[in-house]
N, CA, C and O atoms as a Maestro MAE file, in Angstrom:
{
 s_m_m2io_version
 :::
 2.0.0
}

f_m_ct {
 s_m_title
 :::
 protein
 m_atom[280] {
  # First column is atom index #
  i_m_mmod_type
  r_m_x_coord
  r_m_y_coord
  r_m_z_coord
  i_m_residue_number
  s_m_chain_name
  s_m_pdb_residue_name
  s_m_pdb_atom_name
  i_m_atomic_number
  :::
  1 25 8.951 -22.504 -70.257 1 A "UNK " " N  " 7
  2 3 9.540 -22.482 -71.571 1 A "UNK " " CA " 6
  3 2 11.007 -22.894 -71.436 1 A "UNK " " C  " 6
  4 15 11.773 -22.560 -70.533 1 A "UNK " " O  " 8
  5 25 11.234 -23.583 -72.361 2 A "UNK " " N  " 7
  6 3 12.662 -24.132 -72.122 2 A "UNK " " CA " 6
  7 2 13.834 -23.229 -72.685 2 A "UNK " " C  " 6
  8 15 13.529 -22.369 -73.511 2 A "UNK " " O  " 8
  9 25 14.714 -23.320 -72.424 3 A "UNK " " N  " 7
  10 3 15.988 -22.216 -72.545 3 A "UNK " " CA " 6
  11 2 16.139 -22.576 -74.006 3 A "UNK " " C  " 6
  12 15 17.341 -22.317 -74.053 3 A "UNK " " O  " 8
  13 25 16.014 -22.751 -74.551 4 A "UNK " " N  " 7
  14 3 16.878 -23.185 -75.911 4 A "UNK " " CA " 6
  15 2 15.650 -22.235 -76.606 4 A "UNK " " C  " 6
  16 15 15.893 -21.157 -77.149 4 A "UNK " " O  " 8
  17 25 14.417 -22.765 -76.505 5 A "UNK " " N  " 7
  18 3 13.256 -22.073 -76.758 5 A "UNK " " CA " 6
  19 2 13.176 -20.527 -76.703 5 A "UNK " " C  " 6
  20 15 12.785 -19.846 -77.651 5 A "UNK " " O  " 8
  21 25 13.640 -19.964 -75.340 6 A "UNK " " N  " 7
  22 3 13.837 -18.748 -75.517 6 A "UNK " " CA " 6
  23 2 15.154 -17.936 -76.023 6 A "UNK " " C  " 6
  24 15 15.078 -16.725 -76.227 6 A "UNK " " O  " 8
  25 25 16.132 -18.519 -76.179 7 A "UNK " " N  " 7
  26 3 17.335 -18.181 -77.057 7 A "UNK " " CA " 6
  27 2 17.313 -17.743 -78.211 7 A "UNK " " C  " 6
  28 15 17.848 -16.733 -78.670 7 A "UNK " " O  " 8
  29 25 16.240 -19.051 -79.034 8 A "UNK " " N  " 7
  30 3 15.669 -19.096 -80.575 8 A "UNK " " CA " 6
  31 2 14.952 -17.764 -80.111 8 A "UNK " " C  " 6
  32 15 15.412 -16.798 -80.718 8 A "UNK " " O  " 8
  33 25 14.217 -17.522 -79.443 9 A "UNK " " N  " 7
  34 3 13.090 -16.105 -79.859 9 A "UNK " " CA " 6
  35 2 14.185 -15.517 -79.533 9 A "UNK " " C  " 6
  36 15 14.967 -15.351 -80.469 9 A "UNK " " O  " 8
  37 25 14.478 -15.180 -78.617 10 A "UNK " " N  " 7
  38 3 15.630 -13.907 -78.347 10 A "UNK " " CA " 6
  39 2 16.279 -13.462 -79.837 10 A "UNK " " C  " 6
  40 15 16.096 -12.305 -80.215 10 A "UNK " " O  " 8
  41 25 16.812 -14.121 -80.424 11 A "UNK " " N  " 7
  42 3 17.663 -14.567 -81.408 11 A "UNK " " CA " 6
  43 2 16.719 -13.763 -82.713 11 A "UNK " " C  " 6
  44 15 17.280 -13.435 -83.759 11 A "UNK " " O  " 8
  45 25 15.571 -13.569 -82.530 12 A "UNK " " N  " 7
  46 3 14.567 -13.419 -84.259 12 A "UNK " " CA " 6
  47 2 14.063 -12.281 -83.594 12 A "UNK " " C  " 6
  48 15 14.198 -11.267 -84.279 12 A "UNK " " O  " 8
  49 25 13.495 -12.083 -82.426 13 A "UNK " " N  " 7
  50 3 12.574 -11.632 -82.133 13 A "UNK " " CA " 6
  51 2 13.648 -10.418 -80.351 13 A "UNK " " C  " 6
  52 15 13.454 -10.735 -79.177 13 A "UNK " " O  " 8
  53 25 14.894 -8.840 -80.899 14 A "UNK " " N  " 7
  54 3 15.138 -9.089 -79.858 14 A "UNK " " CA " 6
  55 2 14.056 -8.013 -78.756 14 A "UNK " " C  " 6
  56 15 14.325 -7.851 -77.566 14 A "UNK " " O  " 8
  57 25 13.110 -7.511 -79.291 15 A "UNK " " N  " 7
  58 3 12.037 -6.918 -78.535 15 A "UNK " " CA " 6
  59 2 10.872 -7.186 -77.654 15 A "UNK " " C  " 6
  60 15 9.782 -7.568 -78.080 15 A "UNK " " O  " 8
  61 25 11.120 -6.993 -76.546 16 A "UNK " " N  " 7
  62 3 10.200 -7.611 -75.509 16 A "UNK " " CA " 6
  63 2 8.528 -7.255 -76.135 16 A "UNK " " C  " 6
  64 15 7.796 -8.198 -75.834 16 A "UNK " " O  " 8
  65 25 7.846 -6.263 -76.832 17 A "UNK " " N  " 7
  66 3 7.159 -6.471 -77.301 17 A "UNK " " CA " 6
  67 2 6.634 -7.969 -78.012 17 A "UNK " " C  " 6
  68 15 5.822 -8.860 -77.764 17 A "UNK " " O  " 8
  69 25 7.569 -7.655 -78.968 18 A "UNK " " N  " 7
  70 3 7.666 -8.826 -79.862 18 A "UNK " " CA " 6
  71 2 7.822 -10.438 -79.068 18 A "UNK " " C  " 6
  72 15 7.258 -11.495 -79.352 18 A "UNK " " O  " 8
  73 25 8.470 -10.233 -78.363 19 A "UNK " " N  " 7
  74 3 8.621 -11.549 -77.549 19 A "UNK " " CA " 6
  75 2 7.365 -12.149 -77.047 19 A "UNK " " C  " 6
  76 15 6.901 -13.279 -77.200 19 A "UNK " " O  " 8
  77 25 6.883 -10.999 -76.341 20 A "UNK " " N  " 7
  78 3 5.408 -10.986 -75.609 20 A "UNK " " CA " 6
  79 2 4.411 -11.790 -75.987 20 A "UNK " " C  " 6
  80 15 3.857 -12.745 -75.444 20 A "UNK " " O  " 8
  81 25 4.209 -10.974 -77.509 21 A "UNK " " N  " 7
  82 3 3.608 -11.372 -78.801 21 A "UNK " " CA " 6
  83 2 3.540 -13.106 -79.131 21 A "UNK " " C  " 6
  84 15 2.569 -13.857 -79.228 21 A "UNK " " O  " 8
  85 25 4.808 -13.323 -79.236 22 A "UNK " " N  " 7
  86 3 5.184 -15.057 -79.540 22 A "UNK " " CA " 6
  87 2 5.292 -15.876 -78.454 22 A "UNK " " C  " 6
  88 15 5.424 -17.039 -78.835 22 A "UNK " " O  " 8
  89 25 5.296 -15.732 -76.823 23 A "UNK " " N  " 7
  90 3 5.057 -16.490 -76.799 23 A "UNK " " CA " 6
  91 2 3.666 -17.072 -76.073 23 A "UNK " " C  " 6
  92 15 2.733 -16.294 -76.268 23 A "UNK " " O  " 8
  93 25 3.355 -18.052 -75.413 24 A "UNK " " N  " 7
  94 3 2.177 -18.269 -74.842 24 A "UNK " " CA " 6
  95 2 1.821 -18.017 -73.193 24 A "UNK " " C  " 6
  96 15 0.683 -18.162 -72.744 24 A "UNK " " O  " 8
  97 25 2.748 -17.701 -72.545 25 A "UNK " " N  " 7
  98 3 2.296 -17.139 -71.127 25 A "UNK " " CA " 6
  99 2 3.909 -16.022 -71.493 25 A "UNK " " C  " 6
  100 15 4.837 -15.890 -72.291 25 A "UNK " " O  " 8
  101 25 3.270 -15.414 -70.138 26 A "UNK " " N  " 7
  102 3 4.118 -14.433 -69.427 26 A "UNK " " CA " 6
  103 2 5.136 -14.722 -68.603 26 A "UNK " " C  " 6
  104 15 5.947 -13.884 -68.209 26 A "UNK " " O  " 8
  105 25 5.141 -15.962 -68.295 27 A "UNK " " N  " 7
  106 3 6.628 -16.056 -67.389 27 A "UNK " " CA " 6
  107 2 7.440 -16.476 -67.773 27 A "UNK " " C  " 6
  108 15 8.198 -17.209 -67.138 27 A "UNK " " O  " 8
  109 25 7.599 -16.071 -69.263 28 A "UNK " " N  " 7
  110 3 9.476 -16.001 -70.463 28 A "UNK " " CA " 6
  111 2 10.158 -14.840 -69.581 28 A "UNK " " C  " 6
  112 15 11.321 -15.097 -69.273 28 A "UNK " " O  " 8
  113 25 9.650 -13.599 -69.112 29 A "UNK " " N  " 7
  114 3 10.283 -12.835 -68.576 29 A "UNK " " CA " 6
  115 2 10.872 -13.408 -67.450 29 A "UNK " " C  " 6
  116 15 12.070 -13.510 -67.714 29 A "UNK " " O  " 8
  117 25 10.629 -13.875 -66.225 30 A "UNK " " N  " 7
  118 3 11.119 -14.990 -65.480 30 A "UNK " " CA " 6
  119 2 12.246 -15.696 -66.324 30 A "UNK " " C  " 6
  120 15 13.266 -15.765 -65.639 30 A "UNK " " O  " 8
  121 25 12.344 -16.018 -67.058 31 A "UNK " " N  " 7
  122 3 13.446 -16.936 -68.181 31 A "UNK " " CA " 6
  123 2 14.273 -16.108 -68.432 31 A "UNK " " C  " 6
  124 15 15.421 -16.374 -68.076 31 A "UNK " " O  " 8
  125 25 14.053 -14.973 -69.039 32 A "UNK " " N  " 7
  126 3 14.549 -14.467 -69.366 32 A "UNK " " CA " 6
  127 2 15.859 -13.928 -68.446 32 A "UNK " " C  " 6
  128 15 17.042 -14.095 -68.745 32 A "UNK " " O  " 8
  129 25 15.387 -13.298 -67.354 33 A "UNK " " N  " 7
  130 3 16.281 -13.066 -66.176 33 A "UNK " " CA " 6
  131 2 17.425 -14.394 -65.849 33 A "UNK " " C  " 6
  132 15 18.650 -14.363 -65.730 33 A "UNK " " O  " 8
  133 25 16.886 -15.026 -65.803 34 A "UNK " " N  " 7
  134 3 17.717 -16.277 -65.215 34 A "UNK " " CA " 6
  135 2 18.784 -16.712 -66.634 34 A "UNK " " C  " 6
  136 15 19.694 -17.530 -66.499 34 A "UNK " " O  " 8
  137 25 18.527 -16.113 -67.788 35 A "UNK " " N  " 7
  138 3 19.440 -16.462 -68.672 35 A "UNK " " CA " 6
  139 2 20.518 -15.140 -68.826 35 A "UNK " " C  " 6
  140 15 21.475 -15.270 -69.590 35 A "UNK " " O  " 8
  141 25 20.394 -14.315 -68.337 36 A "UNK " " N  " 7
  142 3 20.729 -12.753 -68.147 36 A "UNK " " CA " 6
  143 2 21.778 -13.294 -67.140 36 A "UNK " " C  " 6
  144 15 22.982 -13.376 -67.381 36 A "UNK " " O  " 8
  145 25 21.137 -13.673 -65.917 37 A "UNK " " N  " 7
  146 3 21.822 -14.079 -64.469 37 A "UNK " " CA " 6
  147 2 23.067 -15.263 -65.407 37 A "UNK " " C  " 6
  148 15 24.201 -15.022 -64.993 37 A "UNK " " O  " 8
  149 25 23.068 -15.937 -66.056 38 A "UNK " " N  " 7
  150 3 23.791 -17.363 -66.751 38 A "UNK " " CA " 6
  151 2 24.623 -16.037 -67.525 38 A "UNK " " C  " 6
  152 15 25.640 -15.947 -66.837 38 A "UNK " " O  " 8
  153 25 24.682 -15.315 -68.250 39 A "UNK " " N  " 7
  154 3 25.721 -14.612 -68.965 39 A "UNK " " CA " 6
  155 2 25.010 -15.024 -70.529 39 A "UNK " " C  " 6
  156 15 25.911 -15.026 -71.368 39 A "UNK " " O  " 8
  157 25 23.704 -15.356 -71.120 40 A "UNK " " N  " 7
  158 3 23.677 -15.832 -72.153 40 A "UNK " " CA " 6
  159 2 23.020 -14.484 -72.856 40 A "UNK " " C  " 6
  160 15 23.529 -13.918 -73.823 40 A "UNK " " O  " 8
  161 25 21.995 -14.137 -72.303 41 A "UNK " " N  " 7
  162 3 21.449 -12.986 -72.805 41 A "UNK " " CA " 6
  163 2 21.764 -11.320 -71.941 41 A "UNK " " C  " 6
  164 15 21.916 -11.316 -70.720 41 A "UNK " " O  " 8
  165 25 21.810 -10.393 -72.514 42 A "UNK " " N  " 7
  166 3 21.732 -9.194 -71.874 42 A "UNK " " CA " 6
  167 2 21.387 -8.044 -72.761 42 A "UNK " " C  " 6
  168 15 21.687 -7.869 -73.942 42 A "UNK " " O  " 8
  169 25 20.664 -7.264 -71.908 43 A "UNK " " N  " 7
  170 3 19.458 -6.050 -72.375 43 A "UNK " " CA " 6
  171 2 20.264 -4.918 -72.302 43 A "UNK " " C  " 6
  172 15 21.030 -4.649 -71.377 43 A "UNK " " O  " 8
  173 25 20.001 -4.050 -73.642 44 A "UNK " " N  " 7
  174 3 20.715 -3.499 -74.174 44 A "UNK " " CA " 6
  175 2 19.538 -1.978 -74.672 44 A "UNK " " C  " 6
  176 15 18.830 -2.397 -75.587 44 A "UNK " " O  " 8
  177 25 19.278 -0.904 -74.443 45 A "UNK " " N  " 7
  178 3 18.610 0.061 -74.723 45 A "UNK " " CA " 6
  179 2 17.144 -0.966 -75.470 45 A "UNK " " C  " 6
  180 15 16.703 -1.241 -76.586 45 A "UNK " " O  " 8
  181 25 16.828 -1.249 -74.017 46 A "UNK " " N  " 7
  182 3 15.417 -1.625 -74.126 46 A "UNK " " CA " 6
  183 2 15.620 -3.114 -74.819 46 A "UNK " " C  " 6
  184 15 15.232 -4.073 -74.153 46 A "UNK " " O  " 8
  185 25 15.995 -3.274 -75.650 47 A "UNK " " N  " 7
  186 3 16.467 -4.832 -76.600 47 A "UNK " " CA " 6
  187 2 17.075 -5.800 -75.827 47 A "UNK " " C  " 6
  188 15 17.564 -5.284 -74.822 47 A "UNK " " O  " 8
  189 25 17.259 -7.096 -75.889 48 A "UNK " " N  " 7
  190 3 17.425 -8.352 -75.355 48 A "UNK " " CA " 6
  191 2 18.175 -9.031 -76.714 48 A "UNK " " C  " 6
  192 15 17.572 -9.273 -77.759 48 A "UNK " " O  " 8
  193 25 19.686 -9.301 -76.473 49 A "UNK " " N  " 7
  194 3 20.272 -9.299 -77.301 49 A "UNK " " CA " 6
  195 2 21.171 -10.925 -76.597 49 A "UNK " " C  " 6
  196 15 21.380 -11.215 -75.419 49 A "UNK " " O  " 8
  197 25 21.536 -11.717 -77.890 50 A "UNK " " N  " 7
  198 3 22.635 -12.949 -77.052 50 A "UNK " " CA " 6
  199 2 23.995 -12.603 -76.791 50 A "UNK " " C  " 6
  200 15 24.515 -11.570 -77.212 50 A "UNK " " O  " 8
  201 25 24.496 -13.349 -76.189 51 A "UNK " " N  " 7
  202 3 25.952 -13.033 -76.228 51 A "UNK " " CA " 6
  203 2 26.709 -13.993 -76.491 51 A "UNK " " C  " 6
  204 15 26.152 -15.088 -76.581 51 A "UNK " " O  " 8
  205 25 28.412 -13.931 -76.734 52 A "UNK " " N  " 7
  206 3 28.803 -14.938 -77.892 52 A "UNK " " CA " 6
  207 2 28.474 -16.655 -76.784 52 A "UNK " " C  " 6
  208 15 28.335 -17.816 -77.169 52 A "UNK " " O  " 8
  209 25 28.460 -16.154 -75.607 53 A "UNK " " N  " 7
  210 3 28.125 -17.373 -74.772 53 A "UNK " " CA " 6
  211 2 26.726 -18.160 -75.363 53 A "UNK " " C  " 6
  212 15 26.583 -19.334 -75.706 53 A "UNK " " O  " 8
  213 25 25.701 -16.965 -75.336 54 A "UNK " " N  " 7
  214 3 24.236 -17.348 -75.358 54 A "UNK " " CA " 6
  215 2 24.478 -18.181 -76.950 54 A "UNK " " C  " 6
  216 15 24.322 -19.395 -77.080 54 A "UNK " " O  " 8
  217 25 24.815 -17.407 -77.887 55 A "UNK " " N  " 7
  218 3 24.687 -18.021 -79.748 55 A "UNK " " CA " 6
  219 2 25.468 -19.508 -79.606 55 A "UNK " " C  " 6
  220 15 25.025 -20.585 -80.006 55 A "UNK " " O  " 8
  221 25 26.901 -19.241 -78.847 56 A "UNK " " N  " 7
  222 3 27.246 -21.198 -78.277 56 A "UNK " " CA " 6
  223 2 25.970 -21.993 -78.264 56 A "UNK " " C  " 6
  224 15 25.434 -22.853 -78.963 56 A "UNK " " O  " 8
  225 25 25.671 -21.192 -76.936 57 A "UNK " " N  " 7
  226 3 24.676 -22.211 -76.318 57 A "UNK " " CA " 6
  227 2 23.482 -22.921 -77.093 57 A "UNK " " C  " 6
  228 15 22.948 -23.998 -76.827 57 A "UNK " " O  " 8
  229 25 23.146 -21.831 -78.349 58 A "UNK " " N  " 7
  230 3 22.200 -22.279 -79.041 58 A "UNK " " CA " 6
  231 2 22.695 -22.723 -80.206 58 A "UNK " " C  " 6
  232 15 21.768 -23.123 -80.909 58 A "UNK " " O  " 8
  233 25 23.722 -22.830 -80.718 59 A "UNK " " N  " 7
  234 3 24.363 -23.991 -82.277 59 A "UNK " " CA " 6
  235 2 24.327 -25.136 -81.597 59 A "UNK " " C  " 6
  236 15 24.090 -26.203 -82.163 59 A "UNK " " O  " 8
  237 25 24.560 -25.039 -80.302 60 A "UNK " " N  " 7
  238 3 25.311 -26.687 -79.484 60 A "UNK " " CA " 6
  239 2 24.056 -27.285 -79.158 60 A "UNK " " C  " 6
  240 15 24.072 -28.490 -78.907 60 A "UNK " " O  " 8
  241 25 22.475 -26.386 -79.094 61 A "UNK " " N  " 7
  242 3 21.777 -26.803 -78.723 61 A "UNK " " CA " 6
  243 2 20.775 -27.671 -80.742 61 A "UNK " " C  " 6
  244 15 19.976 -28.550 -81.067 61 A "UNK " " O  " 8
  245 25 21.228 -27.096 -81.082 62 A "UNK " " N  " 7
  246 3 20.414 -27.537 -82.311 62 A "UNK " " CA " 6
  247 2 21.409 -28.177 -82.829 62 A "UNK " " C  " 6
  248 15 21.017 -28.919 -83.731 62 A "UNK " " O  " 8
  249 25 23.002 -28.234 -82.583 63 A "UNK " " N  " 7
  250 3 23.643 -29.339 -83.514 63 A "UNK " " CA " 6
  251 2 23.254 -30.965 -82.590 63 A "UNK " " C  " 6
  252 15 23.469 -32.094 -83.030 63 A "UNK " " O  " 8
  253 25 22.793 -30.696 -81.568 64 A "UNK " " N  " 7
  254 3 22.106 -32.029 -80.425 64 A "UNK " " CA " 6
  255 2 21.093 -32.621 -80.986 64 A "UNK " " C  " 6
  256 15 20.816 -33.819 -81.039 64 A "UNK " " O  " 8
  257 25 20.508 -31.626 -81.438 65 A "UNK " " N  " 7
  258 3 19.118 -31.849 -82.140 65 A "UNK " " CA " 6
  259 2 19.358 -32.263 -83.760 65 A "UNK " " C  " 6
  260 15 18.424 -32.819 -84.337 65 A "UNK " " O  " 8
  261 25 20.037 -32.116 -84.157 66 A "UNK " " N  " 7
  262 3 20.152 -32.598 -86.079 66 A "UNK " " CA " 6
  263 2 20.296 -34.127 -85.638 66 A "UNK " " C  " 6
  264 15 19.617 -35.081 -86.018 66 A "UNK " " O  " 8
  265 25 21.485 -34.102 -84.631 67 A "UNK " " N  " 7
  266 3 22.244 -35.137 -84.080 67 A "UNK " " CA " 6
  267 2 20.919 -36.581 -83.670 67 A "UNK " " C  " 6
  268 15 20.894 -37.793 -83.884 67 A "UNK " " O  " 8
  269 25 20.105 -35.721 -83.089 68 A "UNK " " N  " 7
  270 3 18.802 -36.828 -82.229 68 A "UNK " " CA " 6
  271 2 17.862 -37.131 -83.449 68 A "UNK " " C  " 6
  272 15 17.194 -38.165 -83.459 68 A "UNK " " O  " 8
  273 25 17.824 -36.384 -84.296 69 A "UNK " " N  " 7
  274 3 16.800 -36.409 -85.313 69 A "UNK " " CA " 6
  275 2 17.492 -37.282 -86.730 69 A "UNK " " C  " 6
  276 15 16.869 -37.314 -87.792 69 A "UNK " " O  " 8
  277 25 18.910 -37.993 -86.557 70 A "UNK " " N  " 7
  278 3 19.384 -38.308 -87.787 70 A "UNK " " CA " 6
  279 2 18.695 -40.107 -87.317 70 A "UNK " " C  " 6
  280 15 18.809 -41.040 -88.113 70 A "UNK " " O  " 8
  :::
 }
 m_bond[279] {
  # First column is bond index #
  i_m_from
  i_m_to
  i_m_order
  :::
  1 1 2 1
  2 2 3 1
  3 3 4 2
  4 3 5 1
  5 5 6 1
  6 6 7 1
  7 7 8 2
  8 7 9 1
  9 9 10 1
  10 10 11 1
  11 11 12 2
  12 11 13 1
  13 13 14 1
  14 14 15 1
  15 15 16 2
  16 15 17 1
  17 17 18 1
  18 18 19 1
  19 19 20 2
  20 19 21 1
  21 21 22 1
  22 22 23 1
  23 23 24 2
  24 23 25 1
  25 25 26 1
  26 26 27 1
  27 27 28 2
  28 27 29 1
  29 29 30 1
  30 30 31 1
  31 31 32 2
  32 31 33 1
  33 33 34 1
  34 34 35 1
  35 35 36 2
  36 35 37 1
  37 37 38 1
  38 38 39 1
  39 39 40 2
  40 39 41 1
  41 41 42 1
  42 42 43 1
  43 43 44 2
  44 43 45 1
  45 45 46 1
  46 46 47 1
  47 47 48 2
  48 47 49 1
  49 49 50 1
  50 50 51 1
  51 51 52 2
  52 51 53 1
  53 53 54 1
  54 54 55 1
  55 55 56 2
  56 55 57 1
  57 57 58 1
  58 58 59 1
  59 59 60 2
  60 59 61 1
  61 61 62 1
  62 62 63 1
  63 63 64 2
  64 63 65 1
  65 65 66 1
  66 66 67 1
  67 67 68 2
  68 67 69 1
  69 69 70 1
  70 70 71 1
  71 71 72 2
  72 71 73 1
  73 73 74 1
  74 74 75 1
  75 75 76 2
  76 75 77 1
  77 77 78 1
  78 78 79 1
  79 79 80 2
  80 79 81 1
  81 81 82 1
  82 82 83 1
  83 83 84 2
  84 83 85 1
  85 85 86 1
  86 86 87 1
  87 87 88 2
  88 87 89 1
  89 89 90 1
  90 90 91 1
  91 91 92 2
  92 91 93 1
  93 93 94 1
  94 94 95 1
  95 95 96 2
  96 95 97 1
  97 97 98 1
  98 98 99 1
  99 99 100 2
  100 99 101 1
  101 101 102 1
  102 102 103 1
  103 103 104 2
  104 103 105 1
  105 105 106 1
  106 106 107 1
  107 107 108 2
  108 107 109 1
  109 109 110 1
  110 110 111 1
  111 111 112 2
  112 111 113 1
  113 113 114 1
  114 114 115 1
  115 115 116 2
  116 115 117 1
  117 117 118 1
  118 118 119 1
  119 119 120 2
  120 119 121 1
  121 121 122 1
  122 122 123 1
  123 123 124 2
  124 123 125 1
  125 125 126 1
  126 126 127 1
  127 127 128 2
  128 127 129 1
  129 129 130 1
  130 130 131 1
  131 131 132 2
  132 131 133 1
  133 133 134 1
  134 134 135 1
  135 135 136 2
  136 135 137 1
  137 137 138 1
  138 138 139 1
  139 139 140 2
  140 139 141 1
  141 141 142 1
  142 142 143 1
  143 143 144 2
  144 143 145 1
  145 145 146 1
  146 146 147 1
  147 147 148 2
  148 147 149 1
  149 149 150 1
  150 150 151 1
  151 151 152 2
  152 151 153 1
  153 153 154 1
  154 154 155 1
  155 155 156 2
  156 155 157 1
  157 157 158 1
  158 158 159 1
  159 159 160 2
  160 159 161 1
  161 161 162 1
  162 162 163 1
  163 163 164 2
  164 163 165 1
  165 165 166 1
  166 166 167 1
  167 167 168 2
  168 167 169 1
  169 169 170 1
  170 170 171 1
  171 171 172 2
  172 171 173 1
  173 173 174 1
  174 174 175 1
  175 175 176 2
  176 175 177 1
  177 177 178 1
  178 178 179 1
  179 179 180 2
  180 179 181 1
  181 181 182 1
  182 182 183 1
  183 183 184 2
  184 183 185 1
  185 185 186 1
  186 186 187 1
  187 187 188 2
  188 187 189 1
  189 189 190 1
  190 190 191 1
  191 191 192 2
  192 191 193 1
  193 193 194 1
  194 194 195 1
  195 195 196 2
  196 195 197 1
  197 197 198 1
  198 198 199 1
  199 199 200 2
  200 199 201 1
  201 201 202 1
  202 202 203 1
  203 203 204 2
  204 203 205 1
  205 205 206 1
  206 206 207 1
  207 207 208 2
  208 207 209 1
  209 209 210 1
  210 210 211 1
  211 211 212 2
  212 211 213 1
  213 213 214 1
  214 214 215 1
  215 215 216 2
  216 215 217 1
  217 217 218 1
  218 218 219 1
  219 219 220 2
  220 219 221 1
  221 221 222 1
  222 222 223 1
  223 223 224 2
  224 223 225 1
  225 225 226 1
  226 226 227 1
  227 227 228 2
  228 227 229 1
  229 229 230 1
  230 230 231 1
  231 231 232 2
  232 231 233 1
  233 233 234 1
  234 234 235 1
  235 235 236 2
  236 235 237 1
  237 237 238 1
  238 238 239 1
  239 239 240 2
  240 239 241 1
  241 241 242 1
  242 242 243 1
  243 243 244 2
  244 243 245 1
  245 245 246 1
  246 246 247 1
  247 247 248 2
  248 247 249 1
  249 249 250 1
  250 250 251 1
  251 251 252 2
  252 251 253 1
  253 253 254 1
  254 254 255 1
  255 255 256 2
  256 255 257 1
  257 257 258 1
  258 258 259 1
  259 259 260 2
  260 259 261 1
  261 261 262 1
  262 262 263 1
  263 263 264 2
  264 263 265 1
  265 265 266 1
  266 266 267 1
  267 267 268 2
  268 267 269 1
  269 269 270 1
  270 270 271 1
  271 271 272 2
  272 271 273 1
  273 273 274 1
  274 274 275 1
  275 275 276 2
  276 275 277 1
  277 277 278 1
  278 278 279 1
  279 279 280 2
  :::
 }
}
């Protein structure tokens, strides 16, 4: 799953339940860590929350995308 991909869920969805739920395999948790390890996301009384790094990372990643799609 690609990082931007799991940012957006992080972002709607911040419960690992819920995460579980949406996506299609199990190794987002794997992702997940490695975006934890980057400073973008960090877990917070059970919750998986962004940080002002991670919400950057994801405007810059969808203003790329308005950008590719005009």
């Amino acid at each position: 799953m690609a990082a931007a991909q799991l940012l957006c869920l992080v972002a709607k969805y911040p419960h690992p339940t819920a995460l579980a739920r949406r996506a299609r395999d199990r190794s987002f948790f794997v992702g997940l860590r490695h975006l934890e390890g980057e400073g973008l996301v960090y877990r917070r009384k059970g919750l998986y929350r962004l940080t002002a790094a991670g919400y950057d990372e994801l405007f810059a990643v969808d203003a790329v995308a308005r950008l590719l799609s005009l």
